[in-house]
Structures are given as structure tokens and as C-alpha cells.
C-alpha positions as CSV (number, residue, x, y, z in Angstrom):
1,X,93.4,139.0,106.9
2,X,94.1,135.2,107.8
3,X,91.6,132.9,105.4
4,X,90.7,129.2,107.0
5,X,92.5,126.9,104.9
6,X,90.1,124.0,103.4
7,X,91.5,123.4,100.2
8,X,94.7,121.8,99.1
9,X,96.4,120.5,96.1
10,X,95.1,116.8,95.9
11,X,97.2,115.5,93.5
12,X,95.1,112.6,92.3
13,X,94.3,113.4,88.5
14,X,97.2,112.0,87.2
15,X,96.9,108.9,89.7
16,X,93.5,108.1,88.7
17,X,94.8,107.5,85.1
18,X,97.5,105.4,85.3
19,X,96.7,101.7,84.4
20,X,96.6,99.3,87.7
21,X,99.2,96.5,87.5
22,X,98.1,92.7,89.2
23,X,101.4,91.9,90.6
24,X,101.1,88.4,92.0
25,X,104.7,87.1,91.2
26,X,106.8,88.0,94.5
27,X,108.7,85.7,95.6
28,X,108.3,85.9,99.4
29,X,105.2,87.6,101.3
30,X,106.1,88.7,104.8
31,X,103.2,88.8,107.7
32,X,103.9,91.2,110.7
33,X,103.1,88.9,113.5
34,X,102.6,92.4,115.3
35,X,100.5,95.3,114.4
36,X,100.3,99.1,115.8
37,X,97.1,97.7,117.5
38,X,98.2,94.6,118.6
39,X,101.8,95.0,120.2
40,X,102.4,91.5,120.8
41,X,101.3,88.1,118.6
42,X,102.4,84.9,117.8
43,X,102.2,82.3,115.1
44,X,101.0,78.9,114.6
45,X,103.0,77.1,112.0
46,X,106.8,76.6,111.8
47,X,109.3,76.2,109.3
48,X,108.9,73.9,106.2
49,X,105.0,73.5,106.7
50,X,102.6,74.3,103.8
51,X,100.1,76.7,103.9
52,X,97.0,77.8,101.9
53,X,95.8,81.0,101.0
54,X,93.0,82.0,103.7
55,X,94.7,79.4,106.0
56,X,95.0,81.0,109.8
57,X,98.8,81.4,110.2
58,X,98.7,83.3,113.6
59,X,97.3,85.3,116.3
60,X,97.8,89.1,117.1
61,X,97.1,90.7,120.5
62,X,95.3,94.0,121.2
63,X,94.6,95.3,124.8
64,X,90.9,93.7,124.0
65,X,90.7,91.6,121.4
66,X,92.9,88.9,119.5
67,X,93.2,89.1,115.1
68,X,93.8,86.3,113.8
69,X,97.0,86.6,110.6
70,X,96.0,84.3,107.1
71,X,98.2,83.2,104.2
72,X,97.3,85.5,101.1
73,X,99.4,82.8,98.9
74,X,100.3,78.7,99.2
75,X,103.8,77.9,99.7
76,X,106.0,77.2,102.6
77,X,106.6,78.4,105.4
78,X,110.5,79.5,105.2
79,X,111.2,81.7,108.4
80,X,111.4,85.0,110.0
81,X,113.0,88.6,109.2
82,X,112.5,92.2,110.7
83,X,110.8,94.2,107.8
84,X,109.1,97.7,108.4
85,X,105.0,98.1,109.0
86,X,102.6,100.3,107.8
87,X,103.0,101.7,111.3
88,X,106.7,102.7,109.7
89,X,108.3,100.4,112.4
90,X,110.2,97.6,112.0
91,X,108.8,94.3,113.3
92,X,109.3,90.4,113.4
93,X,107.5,89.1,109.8
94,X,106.5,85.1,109.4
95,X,107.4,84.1,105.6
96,X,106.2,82.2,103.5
97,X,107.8,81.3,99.8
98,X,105.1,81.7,97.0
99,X,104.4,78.9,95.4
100,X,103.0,80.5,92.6
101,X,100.0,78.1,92.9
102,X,97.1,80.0,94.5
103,X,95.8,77.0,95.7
104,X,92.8,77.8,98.5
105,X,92.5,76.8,101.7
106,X,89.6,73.7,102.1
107,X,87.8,76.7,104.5
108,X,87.4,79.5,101.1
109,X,84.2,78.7,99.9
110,X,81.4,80.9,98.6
111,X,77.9,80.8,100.8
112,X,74.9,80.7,98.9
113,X,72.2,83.6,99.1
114,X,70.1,80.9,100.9
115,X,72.6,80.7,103.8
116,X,72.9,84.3,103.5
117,X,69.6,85.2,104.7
118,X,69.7,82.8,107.7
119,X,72.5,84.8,108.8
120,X,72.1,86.6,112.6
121,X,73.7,89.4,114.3
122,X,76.0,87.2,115.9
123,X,76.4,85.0,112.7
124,X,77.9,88.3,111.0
125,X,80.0,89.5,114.0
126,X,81.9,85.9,114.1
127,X,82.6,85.8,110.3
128,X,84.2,89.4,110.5
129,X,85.8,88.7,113.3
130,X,87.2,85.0,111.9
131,X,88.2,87.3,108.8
132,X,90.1,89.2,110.9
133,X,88.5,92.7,109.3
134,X,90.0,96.0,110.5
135,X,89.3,99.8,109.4
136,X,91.2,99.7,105.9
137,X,90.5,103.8,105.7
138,X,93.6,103.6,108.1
139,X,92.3,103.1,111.4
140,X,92.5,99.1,111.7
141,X,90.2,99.2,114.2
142,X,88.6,95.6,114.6
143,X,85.2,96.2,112.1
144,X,83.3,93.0,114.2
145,X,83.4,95.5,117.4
146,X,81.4,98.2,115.4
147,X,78.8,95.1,114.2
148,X,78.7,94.2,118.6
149,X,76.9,97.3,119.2
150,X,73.6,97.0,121.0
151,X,72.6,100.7,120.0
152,X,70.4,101.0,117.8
153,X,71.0,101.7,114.7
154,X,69.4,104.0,112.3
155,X,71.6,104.1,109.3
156,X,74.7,102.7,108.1
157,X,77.4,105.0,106.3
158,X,79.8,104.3,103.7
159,X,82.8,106.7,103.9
160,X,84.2,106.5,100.5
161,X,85.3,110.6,100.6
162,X,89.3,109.6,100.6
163,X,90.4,113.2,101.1
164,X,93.6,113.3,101.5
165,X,96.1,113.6,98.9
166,X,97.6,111.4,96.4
167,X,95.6,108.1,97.7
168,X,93.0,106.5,95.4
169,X,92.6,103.1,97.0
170,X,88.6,103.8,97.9
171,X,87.8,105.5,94.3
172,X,89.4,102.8,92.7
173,X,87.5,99.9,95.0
174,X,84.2,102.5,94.1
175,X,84.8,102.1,90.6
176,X,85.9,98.9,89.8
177,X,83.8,97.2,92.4
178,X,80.6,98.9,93.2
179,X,79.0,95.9,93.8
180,X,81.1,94.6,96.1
181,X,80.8,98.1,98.0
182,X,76.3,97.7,98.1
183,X,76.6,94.1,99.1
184,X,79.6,95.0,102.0
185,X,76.4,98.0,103.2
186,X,73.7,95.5,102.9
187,X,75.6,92.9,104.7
188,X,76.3,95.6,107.3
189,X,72.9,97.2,107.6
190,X,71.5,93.3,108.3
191,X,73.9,92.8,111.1
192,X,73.1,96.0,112.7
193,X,69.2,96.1,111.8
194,X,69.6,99.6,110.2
195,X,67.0,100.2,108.0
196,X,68.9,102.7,105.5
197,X,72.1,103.2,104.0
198,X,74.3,105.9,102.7
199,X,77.4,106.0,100.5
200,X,79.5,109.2,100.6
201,X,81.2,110.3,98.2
202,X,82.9,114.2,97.4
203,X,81.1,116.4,94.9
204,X,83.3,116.4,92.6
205,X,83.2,112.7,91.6
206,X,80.3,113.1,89.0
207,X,82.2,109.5,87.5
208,X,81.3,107.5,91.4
209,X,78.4,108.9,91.7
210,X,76.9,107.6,88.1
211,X,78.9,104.5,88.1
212,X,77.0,103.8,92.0
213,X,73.8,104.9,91.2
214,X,73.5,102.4,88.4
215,X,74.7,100.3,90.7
216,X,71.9,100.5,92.9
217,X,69.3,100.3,90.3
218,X,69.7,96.7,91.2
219,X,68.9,96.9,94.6
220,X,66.2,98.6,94.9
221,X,64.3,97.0,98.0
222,X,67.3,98.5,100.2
223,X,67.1,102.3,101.3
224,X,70.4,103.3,99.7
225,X,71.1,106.4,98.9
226,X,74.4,108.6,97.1
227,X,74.8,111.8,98.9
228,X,77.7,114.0,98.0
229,X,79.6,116.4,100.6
230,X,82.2,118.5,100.4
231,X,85.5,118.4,98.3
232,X,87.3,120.1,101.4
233,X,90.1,118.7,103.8
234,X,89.7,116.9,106.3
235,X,86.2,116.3,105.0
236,X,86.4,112.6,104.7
237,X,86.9,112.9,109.1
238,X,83.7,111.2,110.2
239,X,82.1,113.5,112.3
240,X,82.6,116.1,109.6
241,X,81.4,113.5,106.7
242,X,78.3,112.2,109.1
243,X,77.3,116.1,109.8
244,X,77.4,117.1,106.0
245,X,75.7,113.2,105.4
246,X,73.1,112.8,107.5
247,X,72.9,116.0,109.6
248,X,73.8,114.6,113.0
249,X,76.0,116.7,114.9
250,X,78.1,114.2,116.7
251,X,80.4,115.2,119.9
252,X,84.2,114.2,119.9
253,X,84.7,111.5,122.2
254,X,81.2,110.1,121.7
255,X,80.6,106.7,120.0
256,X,78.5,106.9,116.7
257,X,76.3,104.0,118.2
258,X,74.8,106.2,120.7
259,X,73.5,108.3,118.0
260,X,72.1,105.8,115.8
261,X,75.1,105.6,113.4
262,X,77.9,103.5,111.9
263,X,80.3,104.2,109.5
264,X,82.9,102.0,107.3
265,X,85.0,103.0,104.9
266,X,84.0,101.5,101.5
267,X,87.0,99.4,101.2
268,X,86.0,98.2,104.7
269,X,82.8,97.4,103.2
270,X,84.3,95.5,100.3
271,X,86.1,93.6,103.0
272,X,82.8,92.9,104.7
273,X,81.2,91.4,101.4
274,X,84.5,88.9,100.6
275,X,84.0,87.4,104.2
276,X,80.4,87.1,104.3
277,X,80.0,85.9,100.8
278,X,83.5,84.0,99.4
279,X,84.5,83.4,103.5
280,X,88.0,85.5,102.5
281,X,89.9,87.1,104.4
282,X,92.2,90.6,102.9
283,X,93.7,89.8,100.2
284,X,95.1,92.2,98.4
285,X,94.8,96.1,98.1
286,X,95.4,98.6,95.6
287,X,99.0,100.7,96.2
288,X,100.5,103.3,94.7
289,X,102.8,104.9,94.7
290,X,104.0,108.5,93.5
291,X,105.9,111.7,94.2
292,X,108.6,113.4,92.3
293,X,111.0,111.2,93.2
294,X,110.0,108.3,91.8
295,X,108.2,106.7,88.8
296,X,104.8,106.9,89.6
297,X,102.8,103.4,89.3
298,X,99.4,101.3,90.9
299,X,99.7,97.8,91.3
300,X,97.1,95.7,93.1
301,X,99.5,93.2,95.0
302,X,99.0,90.9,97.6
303,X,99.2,91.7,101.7
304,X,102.7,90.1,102.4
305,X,104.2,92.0,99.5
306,X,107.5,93.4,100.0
307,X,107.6,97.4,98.5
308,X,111.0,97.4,97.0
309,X,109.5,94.8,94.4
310,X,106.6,97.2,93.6
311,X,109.8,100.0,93.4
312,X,111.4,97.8,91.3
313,X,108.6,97.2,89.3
314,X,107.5,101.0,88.5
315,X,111.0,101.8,87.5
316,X,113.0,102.7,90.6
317,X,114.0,105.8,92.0
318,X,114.9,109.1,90.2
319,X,117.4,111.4,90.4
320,X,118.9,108.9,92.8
321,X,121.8,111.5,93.5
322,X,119.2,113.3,95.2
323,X,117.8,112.3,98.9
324,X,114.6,111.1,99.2
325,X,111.6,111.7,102.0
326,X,109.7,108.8,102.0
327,X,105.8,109.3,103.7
328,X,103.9,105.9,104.2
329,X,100.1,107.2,103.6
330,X,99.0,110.5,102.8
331,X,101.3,113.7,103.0
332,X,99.0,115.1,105.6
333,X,98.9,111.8,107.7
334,X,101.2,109.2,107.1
335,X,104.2,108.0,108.5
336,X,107.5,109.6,107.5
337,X,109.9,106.3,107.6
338,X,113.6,106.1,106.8
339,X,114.2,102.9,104.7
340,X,112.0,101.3,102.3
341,X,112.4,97.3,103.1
342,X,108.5,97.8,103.5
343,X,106.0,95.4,103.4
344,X,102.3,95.7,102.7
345,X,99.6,95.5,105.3
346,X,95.8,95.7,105.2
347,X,95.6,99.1,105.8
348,X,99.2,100.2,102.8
349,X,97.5,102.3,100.2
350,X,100.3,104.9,98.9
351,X,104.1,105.1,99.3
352,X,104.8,108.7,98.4
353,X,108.8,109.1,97.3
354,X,109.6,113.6,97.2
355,X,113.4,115.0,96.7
356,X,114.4,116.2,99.9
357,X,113.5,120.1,99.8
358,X,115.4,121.6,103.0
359,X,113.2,123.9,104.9
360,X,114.7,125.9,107.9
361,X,112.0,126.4,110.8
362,X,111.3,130.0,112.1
363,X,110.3,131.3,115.2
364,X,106.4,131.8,115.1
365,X,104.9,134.8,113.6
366,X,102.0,134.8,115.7
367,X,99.7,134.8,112.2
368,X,97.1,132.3,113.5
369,X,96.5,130.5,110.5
370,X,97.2,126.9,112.1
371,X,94.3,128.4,114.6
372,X,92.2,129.6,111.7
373,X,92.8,126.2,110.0
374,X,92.1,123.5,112.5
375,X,88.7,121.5,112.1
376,X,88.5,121.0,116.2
377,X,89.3,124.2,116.8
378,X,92.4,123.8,119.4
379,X,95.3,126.3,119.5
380,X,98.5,124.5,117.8
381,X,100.9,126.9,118.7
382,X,100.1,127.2,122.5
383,X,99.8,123.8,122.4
384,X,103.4,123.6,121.2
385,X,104.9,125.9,123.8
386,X,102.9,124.0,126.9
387,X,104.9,120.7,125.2
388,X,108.1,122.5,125.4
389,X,108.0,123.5,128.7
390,X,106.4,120.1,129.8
391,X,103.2,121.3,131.6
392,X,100.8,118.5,131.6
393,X,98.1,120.7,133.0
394,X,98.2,123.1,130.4
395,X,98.0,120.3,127.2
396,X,95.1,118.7,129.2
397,X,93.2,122.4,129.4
398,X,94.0,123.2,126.1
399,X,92.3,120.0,124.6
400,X,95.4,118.4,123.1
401,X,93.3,115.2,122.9
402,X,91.2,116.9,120.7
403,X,93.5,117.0,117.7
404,X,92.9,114.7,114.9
405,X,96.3,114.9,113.1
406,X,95.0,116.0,109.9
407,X,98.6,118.0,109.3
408,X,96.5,121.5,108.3
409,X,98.4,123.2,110.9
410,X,101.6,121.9,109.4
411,X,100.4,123.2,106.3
412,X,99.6,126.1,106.5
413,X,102.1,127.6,108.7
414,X,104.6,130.0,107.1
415,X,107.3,129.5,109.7
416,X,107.4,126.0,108.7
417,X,106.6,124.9,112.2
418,X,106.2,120.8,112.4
419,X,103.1,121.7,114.4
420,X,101.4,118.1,114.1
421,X,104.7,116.4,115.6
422,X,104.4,118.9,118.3
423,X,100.4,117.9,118.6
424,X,101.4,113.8,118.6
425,X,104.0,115.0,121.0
426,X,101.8,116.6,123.4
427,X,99.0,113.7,123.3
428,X,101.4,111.2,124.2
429,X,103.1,113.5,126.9
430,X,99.8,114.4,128.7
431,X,98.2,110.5,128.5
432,X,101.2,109.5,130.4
């Protein structure tokens, strides 16, 4: 009998114990002036001007809203050179040459608690939205759109499951900086007038849970609470994570608002805290990067950083006679890119190097198990032939929209069917 698949190799023990480098030394730090949200952009210095770090260097464009792009070093401005995106594109970067000196912008100051408190709803929306905050789960959605909401809102959720494989960006933030985390949720829950709060974290993490709850003790006039869910994939997908959180049973398609919730990641939320309280923009973030391929290493580096220095860095390739497949992300949902003149973004957590294994694709077996599998309960294989043929009416009836790209159905199909392409396929074919 075909068994759902929810559990998969995670690969994160060994991750979780290497030591985290703070690389700060690159030499040059490139700035996509365009973004997989924002397709066009522009910037608002030129060549041989100095900057500062938090300084406003540019502008990128969405359909509905504008990000502004900030210097995460001082030096000078130098010029411009195609590099490849987190989106595993390769775009027009602004860059600037590190001058080693940190020095802050006149704007980077810290706000006292005093100033805090006077803060409004629309006080909070306009510092996210100067900070320039996206989704740093991976989304980059624009966070001061979630704080516009006029729902209201009953509770405020922190998202710090992180299940896929291989990335440890959110435990690390959950674990080094707890504090940060709270305040980020506090800061959130005043801007939205939520009364409660919850952070949530996998079962598993006994370590997270202790290390927040401690935490807490110091807030104790909030309504905070640790609830664990589920060490399954795709748990950490938010309607899954809010049903198992909070019990609400949200549709697909529905905004959270209109059921009384919102939910950040909780390096979001750390992003939420540096802006409100230290007026920063992002940074840095933690990468890593791992895979059998490769010499496994975390660094926390700057955004601007190029990859090959980090590559460099952990000790290069291995078995270079060997070729590599190189996945921006997760293995389940990242971006497969073909050269490695990366740089990092806000939302780079994990460059995963493997030695090219060669699978041969069969025809489909018929098994069911991508069916079995999948959390929205689409069929990936029908889905597949209706893309093949081209029949926009069948993707539509068979819910293509509906697929999350989770990569289960890749998974676990023993053809070796690329099932998720087929499902990105299919979604693009049938919004056209």
C-alpha cells in the first residue's frame, strides 16, 4: 500500500554544530538594483560618491509598492556588474568598495523606550516600510503591507518551524537572539493591536523551546506563548503551522487578516526589532552552505556579499573532477542555478553544492504516491499530462494554482519524475 510521505531526511544535525564565521572583510558588496518582486529599479548615487552603511542607495519597483536598496558597508561607490540573485537570475548589481570602516550613516540611531511607546500604527508601518523589510522566510513580501491591515487582529504568529532541509538561518536567529525575536512580536503585536502572541517552533527543538521560554520570563505583561507543532514537511507552510498553532482552519487564497491572524517569520521579526529600535535596515544574515560537494561552513556575512568569497572561505569545492548541482535554498524549494558568481540577498540562507548523481526519468507507474503526498491535495501527475498537451482548461479545473511547490511530489516519485517543474510549469502556462 502507498504511505503519505511526511518525513524526510533533514540534514541539519551536523549544520547546527559547526561554529558561525563573521565574515566582514569582502572587498566589494554588490546590490541587485532588481529583485524577483520588483522587476525594475534604479539607483540614486553614481560613481566615486561615498556612502554609509544604512544610507538609501536606490529604489526597487514592484507592481504596488517601491523598496527602497541601503549600503550594508561605507566605501565608494565603484560601478556596476551582472551577478546572479537569490532568484538564481542574473541581474544589474550597484557596487560599492568596502572601506573596511563601518562607519554609520548620521540616520542609524537607537530610539529610546520612551519614543517607543509613542509609536502608532502608522508610525510602525513607515519605519518598516523606510527599512525596506521583506519576508526573510523566503517570500520577500513587503512585511509593512501585513502591518497596513485594517482587520482585526487577534494574535500575532511567529513562524520559526524552518522545515525544510539543510537551512538553519531561523534556529540560529532563535538561539542566538531570542530577544531580538520577543521584541520583533511585541513590536508587531502594537502595530496591529493584537492582544497575544505565539512563537512556533517544531517539537523536536527541546534547546528553542527552553532557551525562549526563559526568554519570556522577562516579559511577562505580554501574552506570549511557545507552542510546538509538528516535525513534518511542509509543516512550517502557514496554513498548516497556523491550523496545528492556533486551530484556525484557514482557506487557500484567503488572507490571514480576515481571520484575525498574522504571521512573520522569526527572522522577519528580528528585522522588525533592528528597524523599530536601532532604525537598521538588513544587514546581514546567517548562510551556509553544505552538500557533499563541498566543505561545509556558516558564516554570518553582510547583504552585498559575493558567494565565491564564502566558497573560498570554507575550503572550496571537492572532488572538483566531479560536476556539481548547485540549489540556492532548500533541496525541496530552491532554485537550481548554473554558476556560482552569487551574491547575497535578504532573503540567501543556504547554498547547497551535491556531485552530480544522473538519474534517468521513467514513464509513470501510476503508484500515486505524489497524490498520496501532497499537502493541498491536487493530482501532480494529471496535472503534468494537461501541461504537456497544453490544455489551459484542464490545469485551471485541476487546481494547479493550488500547489505550493513544496517538491514532495518530486520526492517521492520512483520514476524520478521532475513533478514540481511540471507544477511551476503549469501555473505559469494557465495564468497566461
Amino acid at each position: 500500500m502507498i504511505a503519505k510521505t511526511k518525513y524526510i531526511p533533514d540534514g541539519k544535525k551536523e549544520l547546527k554544530e559547526l561554529p558561525i564565521l563573521h565574515y566582514l572583510d569582502a572587498n566589494f558588496l554588490y546590490y541587485p538594483v532588481t529583485s524577483a518582486r520588483c522587476p525594475e529599479g534604479e539607483t540614486c548615487v553614481r560613481g566615486g560618491q561615498f556612502v554609509k552603511i544604512g544610507e538609501v542607495i536606490g529604489t526597487r519597483k514592484g507592481t504596488f509598492f517601491e523598496q527602497p536598496m541601503h549600503a550594508t558597508v561605507s566605501g565608494e561607490v565603484v560601478g556596476y556588474e551582472k551577478r546572479v540573485d537569490q532568484s538564481g537570475k542574473v541581474v544589474d548589481c550597484l557596487i560599492v568598495k568596502n572601506d573596511k570602516k563601518y562607519n554609520f550613516h548620521s540616520s542609524i540611531k537607537d530610539r529610546s523606550e520612551a519614543e517607543i511607546n509613542q509609536l502608532t500604527k502608522e508610525d510602525f508601518v513607515t519605519i518598516v516600510k523606510d527599512a525596506g523589510l521583506v519576508g526573510l522566510g523566503g517570500s520577500a513580501f513587503p512585511t509593512y503591507i501585513k502591518l497596513e491591515s485594517k482587520d482585526p487582529i487577534n494574535v500575532v504568529i511567529a513562524n520559526g518551524v524552518e522545515c525544510e532541509p539543510y537551512l538553519i538561518a531561523d534556529y540560529s536567529v532563535m538561539m542566538n537572539y531570542p530577544h531580538e525575536v520577543i521584541e520583533g512580536l511585541i513590536y508587531a503585536m502594537k502595530a496591529s493591536g493584537a492582544p497575544k502572541g505565539i512563537i512556533a517552533i517544531k517539537k523536536k527543538y527541546t534547546e528553542i523551546a527552553e532557551r525562549l521560554n526563559f526568554s519570556l520570563k522577562q516579559y511577562s505583561n505580554h501574552d506570549i506563548k511557545v507552542v510546538k507543532v509538528g516535525n513534518y514537511y511542509p509543516q512550517g507552510w502557514e496554513l498548516e503551522m497556523i491550523k496545528n498553532a492556533v486551530g484556525i482552519k484557514i482557506p487557500q487564497g484567503e488572507l490571514l487578516s480576515k481571520y484575525g491572524v498574522l504571521n512573520f517569520n522569526v527572522s522577519t521579526l528580528q528585522s522588525i526589532f533592528n528597524a523599530v529600535k536601532k532604525r537598521l535596515p538588513v544587514l546581514e544574515r546567517l548562510f551556509t552552505i553544505s552538500g557533499n560537494g563541498i566543505h561545509n561552513s556558516s558564516f554570518r556575512a553582510r547583504i552585498g556579499t559575493q558567494i565565491p568569497d564564502l566558497i573560498e572561505l570554507a575550503g572550496g569545492y571537492k572532488n572538483v573532477e566531479i560536476p556539481k548541482v548547485l540549489i540556492l535554498g532548500g533541496p525541496m524549494m530552491g532554485v537550481n542555478v548554473t554558476r556560482d558568481d552569487i551574491v547575497m540577498t535578504h532573503t540567501s540562507t543556504s547554498l547547497i553544492v551535491l556531485n552530480e548523481e544522473i538519474f534517468v526519468e521513467e514513464p509513470c507507474i501510476h503508484c500515486a504516491s505524489c497524490v498520496y503526498s501532497c499537502p493541498v491535495s491536487i493530482q501532480p501527475t494529471q496535472i503534468m499530462n494537461a501541461y504537456k498537451v497544453k490544455d489551459k482548461d484542464a490545469l485551471k479545473m485541476l487546481q494547479v494554482n493550488k500547489c505550493i511547490e513544496c517538491g514532495l511530489c518530486s520526492f517521492v516519485c520512483p520514476s524520478k519524475i521532475h513533478l514540481t517543474e511540471y507544477m511551476r510549469l503549469g501555473k505559469r502556462y494557465a495564468s497566461k
